[in-house]
C-alpha positions as CSV (number, residue, x, y, z in Angstrom):
1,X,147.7,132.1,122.8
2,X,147.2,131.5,119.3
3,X,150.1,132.3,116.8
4,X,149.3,133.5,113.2
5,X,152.5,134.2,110.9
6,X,151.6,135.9,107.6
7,X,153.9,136.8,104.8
8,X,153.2,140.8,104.5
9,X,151.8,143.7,107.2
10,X,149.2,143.5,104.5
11,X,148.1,140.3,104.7
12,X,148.3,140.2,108.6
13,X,145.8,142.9,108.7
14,X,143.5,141.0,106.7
15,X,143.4,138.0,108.6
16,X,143.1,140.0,111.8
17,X,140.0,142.4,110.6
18,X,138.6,138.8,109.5
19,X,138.9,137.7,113.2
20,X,137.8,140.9,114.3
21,X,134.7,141.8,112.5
22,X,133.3,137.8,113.3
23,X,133.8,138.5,116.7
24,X,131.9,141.9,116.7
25,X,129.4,140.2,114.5
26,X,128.9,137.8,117.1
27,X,128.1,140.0,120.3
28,X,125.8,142.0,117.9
29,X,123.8,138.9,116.6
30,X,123.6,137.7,120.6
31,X,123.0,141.3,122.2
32,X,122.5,143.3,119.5
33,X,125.5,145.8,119.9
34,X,129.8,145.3,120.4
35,X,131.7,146.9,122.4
36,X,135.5,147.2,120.6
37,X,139.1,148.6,122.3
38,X,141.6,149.8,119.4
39,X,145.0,150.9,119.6
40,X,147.3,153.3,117.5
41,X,150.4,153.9,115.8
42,X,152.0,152.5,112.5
43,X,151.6,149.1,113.5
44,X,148.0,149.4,113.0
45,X,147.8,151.0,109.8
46,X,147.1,147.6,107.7
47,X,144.1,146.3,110.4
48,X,142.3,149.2,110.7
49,X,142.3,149.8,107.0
50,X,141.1,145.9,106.5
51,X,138.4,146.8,109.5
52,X,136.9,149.6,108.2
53,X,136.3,147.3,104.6
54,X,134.7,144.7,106.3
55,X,130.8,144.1,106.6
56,X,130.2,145.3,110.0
57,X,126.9,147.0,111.0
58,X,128.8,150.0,113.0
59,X,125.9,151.4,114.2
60,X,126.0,148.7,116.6
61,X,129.8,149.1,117.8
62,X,130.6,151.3,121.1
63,X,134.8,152.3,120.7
64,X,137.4,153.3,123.2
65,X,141.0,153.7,122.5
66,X,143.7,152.7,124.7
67,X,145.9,156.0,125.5
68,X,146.6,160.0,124.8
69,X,149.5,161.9,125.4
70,X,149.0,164.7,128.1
71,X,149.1,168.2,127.7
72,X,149.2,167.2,123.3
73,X,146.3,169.2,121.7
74,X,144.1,167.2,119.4
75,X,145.7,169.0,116.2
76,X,149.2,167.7,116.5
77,X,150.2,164.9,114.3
78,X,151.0,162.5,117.0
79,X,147.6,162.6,119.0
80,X,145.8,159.6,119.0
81,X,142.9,161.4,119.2
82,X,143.4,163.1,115.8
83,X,144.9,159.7,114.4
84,X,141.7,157.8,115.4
85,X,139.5,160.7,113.9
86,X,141.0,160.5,110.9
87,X,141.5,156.9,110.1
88,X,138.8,155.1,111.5
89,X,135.9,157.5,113.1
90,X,135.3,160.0,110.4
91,X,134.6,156.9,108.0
92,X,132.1,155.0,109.8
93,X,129.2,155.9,112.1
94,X,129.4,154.2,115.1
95,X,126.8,153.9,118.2
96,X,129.2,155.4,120.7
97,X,133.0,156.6,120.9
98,X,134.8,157.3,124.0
99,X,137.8,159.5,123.5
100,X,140.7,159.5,126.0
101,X,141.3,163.5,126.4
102,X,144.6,164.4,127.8
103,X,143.9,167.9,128.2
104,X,142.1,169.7,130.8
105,X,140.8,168.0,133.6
106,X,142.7,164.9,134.1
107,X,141.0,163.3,136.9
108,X,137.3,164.3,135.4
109,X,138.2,162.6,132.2
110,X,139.9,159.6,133.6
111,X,136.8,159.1,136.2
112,X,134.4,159.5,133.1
113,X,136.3,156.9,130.7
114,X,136.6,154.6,133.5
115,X,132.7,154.4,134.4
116,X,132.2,154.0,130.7
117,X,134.3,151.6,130.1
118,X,133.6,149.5,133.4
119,X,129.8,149.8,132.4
120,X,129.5,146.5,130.5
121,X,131.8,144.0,129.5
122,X,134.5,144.6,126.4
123,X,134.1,142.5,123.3
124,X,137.2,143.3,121.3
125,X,141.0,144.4,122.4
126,X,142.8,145.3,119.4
127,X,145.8,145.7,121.6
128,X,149.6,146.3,120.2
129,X,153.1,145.6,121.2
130,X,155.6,148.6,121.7
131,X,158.7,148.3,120.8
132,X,159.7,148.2,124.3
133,X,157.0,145.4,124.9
134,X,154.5,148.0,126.1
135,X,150.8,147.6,126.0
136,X,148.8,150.5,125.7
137,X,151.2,152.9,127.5
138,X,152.0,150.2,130.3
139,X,156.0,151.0,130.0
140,X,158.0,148.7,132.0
141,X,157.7,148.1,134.8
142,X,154.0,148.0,134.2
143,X,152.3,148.3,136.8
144,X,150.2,144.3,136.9
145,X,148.4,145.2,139.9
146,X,146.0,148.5,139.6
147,X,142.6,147.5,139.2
148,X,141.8,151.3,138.1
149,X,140.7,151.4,134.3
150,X,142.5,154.2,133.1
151,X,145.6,155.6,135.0
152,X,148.4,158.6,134.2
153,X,151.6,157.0,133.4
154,X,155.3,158.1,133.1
155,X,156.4,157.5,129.4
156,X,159.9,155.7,129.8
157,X,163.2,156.8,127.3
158,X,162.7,153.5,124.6
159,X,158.9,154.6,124.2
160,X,159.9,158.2,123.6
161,X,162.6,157.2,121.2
162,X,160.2,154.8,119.3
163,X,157.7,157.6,118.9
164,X,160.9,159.8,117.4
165,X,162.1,157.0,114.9
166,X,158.2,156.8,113.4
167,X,158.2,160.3,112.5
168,X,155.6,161.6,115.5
169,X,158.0,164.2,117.3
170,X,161.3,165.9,115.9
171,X,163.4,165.2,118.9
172,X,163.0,163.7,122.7
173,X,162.3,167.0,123.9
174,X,159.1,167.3,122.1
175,X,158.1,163.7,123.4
176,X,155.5,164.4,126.0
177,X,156.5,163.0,129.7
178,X,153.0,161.3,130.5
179,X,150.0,160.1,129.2
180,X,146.8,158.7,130.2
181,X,146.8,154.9,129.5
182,X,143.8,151.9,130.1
183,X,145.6,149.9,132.4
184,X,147.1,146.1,132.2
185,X,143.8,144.8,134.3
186,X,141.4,146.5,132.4
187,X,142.9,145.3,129.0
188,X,143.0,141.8,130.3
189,X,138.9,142.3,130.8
190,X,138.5,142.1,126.9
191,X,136.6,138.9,126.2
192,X,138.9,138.7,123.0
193,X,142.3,139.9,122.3
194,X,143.9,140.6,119.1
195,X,147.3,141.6,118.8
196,X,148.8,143.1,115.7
197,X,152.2,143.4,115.5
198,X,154.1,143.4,111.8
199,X,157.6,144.8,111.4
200,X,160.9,143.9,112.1
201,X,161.2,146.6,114.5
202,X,159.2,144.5,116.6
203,X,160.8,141.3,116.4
204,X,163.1,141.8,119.7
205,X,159.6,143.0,121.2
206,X,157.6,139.7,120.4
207,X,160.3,137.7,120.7
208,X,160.8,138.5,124.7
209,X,156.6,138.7,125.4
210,X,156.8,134.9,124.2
211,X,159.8,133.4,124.9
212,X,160.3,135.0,128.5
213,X,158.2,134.8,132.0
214,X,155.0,136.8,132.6
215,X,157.0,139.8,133.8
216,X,156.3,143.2,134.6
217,X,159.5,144.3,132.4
218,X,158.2,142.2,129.4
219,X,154.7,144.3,129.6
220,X,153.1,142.3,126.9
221,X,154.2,138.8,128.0
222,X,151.2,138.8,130.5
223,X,149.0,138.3,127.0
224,X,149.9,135.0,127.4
225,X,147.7,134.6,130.6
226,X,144.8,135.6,128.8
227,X,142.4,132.8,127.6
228,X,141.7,134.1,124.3
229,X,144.6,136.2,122.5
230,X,145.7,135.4,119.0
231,X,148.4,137.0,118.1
232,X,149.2,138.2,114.6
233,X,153.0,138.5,113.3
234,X,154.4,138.9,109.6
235,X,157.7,137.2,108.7
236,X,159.7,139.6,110.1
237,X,158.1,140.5,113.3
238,X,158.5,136.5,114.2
239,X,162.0,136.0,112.5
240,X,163.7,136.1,116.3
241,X,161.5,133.3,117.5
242,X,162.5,130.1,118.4
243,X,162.1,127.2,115.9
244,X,160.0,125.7,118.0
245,X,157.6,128.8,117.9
246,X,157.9,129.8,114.6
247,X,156.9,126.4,113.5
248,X,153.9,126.5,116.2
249,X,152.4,129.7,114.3
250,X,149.7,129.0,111.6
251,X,150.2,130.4,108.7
């Protein structure tokens, strides 16, 4: 895993939509189109503002997203569907998106996203760390072994509470209980792997995925078995690391 420390959310997401857009530049100069995976949330504000300024033909680029809430219509603040729309889709025109739907028929839509997404090999994760170390919706215990590519999962009490202190729902209650979430496996399938995780909320978070055991309970420390993952950190997401890690990042 490759460790980049950069002084400002800001400047993190620049590096990262550098990394990014060469990497979809690349399968579209060899095959003539990308296939991309991007996640939500704050954390993702900065790269996906970055992406969206860089010289990519998106024409060429095929999306999915990682996870939706169930039962959360598209029109409430904290779907991802609407935050995706809004932020990234509406401003580009790209040669395919794949929406993850959690309303209606559950099984159709999983069954459909799956195919779709199992079709041809992924190009680009842009994958983030929860503040519980979750990945995608993978709250721990993740579940390391399904090789389904989308599966319902259980959100657990530290996910909901994250999604309250970021300003998404009023209270726990209004948290929904599940969602519909690519699994670990199917992540892991992304040739390349970017992680963008700023903000001291997520020190603790990075902290355990790097210094601790590939783990079920540390979802996001199985990253590290991945052979091509860089993973993007401002000062204060990497001021609980080790010396010996801190010093390791690039900067």
């Amino acid at each position: 895993m490759n460790i980049v420390i950069n002084p400002t959310p800001v400047a993190l997401g620049e590096a990262a939509a550098r990394q990014a857009a060469q990497v979809l530049n690349k399968a579209i100069q060899e095959k003539g189109k990308a296939r991309l995976i991007l996640s939500t949330g704050m954390s993702q504000f900065e790269t996906l503002q970055a992406l969206l300024a860089s010289d990519v033909d998106w024409s060429k680029v095929e999306m999915f997203h990682l996870d939706e809430y169930i039962d959360l219509p598209v029109s409430h603040p904290a779907s991802f569907r609407k935050y995706l729309n809004e932020r990234f889709i509406s401003k580009i025109s790209l040669k395919a998106v794949h929406l993850v739907n959690g309303e209606g028929d559950l099984d159709a839509t999983i069954r459909t996203l799956s195919e779709a997404v199992s079709a041809e090999p992924v190009d680009l994760g842009l994958i983030g760390i929860g503040e519980n170390a979750h990945i995608a919706f993978n709250d721990p215990p993740a579940d390391f072994e399904t090789e389904q590519p989308y599966i319902i999962v259980k959100l657990d009490e530290n996910c909901k509470k994250q999604q309250v202190r970021e300003g998404w729902f009023p209270d726990l209650e209004h948290v929904p209980a599940r969602a519909i979430s690519m699994s670990v496996r199917q992540i892991l399938k992304c040739k390349t792997i970017i992680s963008c995780v700023p903000h001291a909320v997520k020190a603790n978070a990075v902290r355990l995925a790097l210094e601790s055991p590939v783990s079920n309970t540390v979802p996001a420390s199985i990253l590290k078995t991945h052979p091509d993952v860089t993973l993007y950190l401002d000062e204060a997401s990497a001021a609980d690391l080790s010396p010996e890690l801190s010093q390791a990042g690039t900067r």
